[in-house]
Structure formats: C-alpha cells, structure tokens
BAFI-3210 file (N, C-alpha, C; in Angstrom, 3 decimals, decimal comma, padded with zeros to 6 digits):
// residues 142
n [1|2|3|4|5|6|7|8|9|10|11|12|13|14|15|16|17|18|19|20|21|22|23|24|25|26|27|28|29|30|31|32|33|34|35|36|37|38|39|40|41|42|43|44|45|46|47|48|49|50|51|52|53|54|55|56|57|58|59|60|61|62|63|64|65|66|67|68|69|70|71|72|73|74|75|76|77|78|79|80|81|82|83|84|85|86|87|88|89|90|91|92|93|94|95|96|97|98|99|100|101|102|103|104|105|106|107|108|109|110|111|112|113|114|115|116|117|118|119|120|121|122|123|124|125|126|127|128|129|130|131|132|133|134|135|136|137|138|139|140|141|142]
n.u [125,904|125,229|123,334|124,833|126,756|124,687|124,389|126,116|126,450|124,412|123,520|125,249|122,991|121,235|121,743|121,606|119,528|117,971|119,263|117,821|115,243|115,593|115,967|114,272|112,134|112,325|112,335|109,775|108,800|109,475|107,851|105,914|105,673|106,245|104,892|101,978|099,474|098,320|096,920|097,965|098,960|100,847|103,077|105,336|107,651|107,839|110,879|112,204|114,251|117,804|118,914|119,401|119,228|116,906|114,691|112,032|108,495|108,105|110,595|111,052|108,708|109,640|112,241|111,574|110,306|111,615|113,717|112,060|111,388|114,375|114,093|112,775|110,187|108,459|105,515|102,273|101,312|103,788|105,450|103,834|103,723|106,532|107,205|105,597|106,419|108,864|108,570|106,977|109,272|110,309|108,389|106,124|102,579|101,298|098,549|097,804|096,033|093,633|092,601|089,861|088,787|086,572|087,509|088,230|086,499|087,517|090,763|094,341|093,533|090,960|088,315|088,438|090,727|093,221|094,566|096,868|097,657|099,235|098,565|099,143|099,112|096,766|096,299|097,596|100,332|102,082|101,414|099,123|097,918|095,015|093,361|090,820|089,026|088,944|087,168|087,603|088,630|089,877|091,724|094,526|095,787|099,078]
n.v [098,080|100,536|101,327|102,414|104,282|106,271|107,144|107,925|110,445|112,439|114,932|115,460|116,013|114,828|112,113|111,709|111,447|110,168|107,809|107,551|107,341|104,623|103,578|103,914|102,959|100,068|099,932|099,971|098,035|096,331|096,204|095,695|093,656|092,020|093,145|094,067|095,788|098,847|101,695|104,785|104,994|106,033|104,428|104,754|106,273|109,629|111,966|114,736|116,489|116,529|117,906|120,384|120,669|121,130|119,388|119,004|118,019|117,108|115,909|114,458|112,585|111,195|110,353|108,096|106,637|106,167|104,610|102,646|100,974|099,845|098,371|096,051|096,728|097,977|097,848|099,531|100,736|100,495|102,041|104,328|104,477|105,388|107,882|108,979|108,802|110,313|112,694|113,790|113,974|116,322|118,125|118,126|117,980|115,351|112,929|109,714|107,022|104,414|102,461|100,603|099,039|097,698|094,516|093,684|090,989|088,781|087,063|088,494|090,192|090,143|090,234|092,360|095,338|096,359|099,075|102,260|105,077|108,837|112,062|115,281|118,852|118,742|117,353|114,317|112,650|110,728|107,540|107,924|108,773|107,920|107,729|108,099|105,912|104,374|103,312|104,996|104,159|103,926|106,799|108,382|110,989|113,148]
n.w [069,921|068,740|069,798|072,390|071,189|070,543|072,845|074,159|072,721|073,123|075,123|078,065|080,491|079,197|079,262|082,149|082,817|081,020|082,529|084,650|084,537|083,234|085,743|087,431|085,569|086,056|088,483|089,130|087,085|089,192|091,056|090,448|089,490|092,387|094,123|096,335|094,163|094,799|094,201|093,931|096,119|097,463|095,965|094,265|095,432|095,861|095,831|096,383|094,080|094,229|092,313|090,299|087,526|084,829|084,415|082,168|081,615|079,111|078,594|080,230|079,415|077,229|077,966|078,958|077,082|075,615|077,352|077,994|075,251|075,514|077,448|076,918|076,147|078,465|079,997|079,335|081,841|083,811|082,167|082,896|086,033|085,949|084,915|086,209|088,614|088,621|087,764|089,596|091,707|090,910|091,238|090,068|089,641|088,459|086,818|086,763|085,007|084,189|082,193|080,517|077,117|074,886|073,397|070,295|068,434|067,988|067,473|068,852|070,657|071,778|073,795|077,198|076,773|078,645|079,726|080,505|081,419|081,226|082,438|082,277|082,887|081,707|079,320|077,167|078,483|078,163|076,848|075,004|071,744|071,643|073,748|074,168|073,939|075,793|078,724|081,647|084,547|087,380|088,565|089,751|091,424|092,307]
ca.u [126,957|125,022|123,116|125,895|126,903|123,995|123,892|127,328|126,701|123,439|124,016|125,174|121,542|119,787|122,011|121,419|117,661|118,147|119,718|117,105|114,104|115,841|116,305|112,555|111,241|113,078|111,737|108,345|108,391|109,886|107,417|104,623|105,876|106,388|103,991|100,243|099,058|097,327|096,417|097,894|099,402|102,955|103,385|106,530|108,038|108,163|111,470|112,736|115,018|118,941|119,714|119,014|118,755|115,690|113,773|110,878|107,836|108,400|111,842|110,769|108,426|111,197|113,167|110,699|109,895|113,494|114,323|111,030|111,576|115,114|113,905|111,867|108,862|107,314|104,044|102,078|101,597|105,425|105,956|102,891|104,073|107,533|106,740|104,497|107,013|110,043|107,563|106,550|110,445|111,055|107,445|104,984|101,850|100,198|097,547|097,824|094,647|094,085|091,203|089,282|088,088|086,390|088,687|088,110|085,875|088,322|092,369|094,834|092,641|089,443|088,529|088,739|091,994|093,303|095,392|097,189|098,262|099,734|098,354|099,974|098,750|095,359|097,153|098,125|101,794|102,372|100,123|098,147|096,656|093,875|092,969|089,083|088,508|088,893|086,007|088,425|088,046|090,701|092,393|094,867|097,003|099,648]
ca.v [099,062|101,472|102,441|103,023|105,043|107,303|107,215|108,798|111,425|112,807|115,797|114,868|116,389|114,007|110,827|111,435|111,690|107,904|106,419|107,956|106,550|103,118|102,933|104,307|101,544|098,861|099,407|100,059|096,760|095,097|096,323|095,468|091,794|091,743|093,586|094,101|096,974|099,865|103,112|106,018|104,735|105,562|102,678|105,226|107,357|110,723|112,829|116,079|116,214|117,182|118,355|121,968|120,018|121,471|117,876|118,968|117,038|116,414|115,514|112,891|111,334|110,986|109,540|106,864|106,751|105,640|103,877|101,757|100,643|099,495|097,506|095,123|097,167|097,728|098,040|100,998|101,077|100,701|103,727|105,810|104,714|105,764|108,884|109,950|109,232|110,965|114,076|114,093|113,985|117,611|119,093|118,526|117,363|114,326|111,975|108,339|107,188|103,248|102,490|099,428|099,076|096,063|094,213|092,313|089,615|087,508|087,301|088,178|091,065|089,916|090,390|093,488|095,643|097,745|100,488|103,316|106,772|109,830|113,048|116,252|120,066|118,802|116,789|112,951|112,836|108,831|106,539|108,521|109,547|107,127|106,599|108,108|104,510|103,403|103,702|105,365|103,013|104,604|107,581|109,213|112,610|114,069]
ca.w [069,876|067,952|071,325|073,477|071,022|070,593|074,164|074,563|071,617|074,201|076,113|079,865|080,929|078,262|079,570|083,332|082,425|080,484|083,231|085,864|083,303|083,787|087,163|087,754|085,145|086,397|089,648|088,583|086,823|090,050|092,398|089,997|089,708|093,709|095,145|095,781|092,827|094,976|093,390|094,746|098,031|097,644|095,043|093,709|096,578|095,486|096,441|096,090|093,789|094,492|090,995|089,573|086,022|084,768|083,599|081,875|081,488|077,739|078,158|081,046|078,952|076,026|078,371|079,759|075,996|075,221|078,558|078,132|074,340|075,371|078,351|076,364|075,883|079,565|080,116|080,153|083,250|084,160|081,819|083,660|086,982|086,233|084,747|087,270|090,013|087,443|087,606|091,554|092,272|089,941|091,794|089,024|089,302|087,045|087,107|086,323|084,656|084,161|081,834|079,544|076,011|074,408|072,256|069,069|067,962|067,605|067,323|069,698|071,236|072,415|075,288|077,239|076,681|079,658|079,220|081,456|080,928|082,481|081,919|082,781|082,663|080,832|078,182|077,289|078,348|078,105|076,621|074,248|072,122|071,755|074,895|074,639|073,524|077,288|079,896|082,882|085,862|088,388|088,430|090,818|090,928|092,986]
c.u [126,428|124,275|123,824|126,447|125,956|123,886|124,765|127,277|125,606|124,608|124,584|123,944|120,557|120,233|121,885|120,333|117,512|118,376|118,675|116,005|114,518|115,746|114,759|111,584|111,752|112,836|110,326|107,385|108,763|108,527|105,938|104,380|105,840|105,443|102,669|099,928|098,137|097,635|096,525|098,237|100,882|103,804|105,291|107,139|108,407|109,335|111,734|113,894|116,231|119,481|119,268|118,675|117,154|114,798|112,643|109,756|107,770|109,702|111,940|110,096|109,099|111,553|112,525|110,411|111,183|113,985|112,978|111,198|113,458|115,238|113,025|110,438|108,364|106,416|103,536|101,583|102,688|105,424|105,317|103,583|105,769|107,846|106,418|105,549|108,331|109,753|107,343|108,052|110,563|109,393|106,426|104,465|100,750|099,504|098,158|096,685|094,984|092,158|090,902|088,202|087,709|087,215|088,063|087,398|086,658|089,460|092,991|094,271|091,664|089,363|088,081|090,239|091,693|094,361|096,111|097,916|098,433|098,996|098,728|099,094|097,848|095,511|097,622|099,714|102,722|100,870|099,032|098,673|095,143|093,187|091,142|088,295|088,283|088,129|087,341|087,628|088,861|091,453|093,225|096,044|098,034|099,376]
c.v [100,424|102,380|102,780|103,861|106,787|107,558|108,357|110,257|112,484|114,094|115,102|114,923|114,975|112,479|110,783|111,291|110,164|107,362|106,718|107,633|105,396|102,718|103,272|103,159|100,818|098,596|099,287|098,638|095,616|095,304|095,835|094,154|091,389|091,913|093,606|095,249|098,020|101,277|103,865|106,075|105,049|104,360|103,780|105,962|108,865|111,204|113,950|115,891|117,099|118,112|119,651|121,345|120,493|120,287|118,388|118,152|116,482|115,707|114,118|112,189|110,760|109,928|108,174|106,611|105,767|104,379|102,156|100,375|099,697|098,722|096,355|095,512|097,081|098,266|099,271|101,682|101,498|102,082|104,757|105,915|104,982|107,591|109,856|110,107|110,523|112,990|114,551|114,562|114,996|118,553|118,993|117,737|116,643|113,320|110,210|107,579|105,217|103,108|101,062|099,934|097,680|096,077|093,732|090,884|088,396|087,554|087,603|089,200|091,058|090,173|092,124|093,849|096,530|098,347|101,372|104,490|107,597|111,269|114,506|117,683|119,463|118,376|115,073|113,200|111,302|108,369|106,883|108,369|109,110|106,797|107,248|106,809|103,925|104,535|104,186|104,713|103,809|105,616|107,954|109,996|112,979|115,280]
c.w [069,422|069,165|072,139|072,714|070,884|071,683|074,781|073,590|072,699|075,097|077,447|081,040|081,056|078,795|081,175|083,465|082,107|081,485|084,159|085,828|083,499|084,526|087,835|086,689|085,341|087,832|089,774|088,055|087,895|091,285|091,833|089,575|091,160|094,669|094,540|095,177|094,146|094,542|094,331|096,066|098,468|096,866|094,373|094,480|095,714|096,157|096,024|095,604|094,084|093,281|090,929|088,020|086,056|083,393|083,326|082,116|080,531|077,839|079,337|080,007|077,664|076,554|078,524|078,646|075,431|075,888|077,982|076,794|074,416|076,889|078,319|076,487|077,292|079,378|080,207|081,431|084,306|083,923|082,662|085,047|087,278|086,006|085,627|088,705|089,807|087,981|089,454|092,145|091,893|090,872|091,006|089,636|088,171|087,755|086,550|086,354|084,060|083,541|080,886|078,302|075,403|072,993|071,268|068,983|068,275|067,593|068,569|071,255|071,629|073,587|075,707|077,230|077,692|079,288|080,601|080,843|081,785|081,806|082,534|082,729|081,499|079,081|078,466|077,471|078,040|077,746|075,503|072,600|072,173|072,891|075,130|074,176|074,835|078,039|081,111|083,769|087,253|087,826|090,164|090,267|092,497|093,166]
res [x|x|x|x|x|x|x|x|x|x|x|x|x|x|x|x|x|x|x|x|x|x|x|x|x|x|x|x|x|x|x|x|x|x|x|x|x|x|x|x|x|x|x|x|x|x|x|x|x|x|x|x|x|x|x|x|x|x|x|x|x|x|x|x|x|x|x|x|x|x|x|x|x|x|x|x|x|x|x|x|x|x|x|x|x|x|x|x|x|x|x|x|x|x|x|x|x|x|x|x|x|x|x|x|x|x|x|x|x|x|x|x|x|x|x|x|x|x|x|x|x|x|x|x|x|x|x|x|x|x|x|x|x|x|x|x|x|x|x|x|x|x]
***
C-alpha cells in the first residue's frame, strides 16, 4: 500500500516514466528468457517517441532504478537493456557494455562474475560504479 501510494504522490511526468520502465523491463526480461541473446541486433526496438515529455537520461535511469527494484530485482542486464532502449526511443545515444571479473575463492561468488552496464555521454549511467573490475568483453552503442 505504501507504494501505490508514493506512486500516486509522483508528478504525472515521474509516473508515466515508472510505468514505461516497467513495461520496458518486463519485456527485456521476457525476451531474455525467450529468445536467443545477440548484441546489438535490434534485441530492443528503438522508436521515436510520441510524447514532448522531456525524459532525461538521469531520470530514465531512476526510473529503471525504481521499476527494476520493484520487479524482483532484474538483472543488470534487463536494467541496461531497458535503459538503453528507454534512451534510443527519446534520441540519445548509449552504449551497453557486458563485462567479467574473477570471483572469490570460495562462497557464493567464485567463479567468474559477469556484469552489464549502460554508459551515456562518457559516464556510468546503470550499473556502476565499480565496474573497472570487469575485463569488457562486448560492447555496443546506438
């Protein structure tokens, strides 16, 4: 109850932004359970958006920030590839950067850890800020 209320207290801007962050990670996580993963192929359709709403790039990744945490934590990948499509639809261009770091001796981290991030005008915009820990393996940009 306490989120539907903060939800309703939100500008009308800041709640068409939430629901537009949902419906972009929710497909993000369906197409990444369904389909085959390629980098940079149209995996998010970019459109032109109808609105005049002037969606920042901070105030997208808020949203996807918000939206993500109240969709049972998706992945960061979800978040980058919702982000990144969020962003392509308003005219910006970002990267979506997908990288590995060795994990831990031991515990629930061993292994290698992969990672993903978005980065915007020469800046972490999702996913950061740690991420010079990961070797970059793929990248792609709009």
């Amino acid at each position: 109850m306490a989120r539907a209320h903060k939800f309703w207290k939100l500008q009308p801007a800041d709640r068409r932004l939430l629901v537009n962050a949902f419906l972009a990670i929710a497909a993000a996580r369906v197409r990444l359970a369904l389909l085959p993963f390629r980098a940079g192929k149209g995996y998010l359709r970019s459109r032109k958006a109808g609105s005049a709403e002037a969606w920042i790039p901070d105030r997208i990744a808020w949203a996807v920030d918000v939206a993500s945490r109240n969709l049972g934590n998706a992945t960061c990948l979800a978040r980058a590839l919702a982000a990144h499509g969020m962003l392509a639809s308003r005219g910006f261009s970002s990267c979506v950067s997908i990288g590995v770091a060795a994990g831990e001796e031991s515990g629930p981290r061993k292994g290698l850890i992969a990672h993903a991030w978005l980065e915007f005008g020469g800046r972490i915009l999702l996913g950061g800020p740690d991420v010079g820990r990961y070797i970059r393996l793929l990248q792609w940009c709009n």
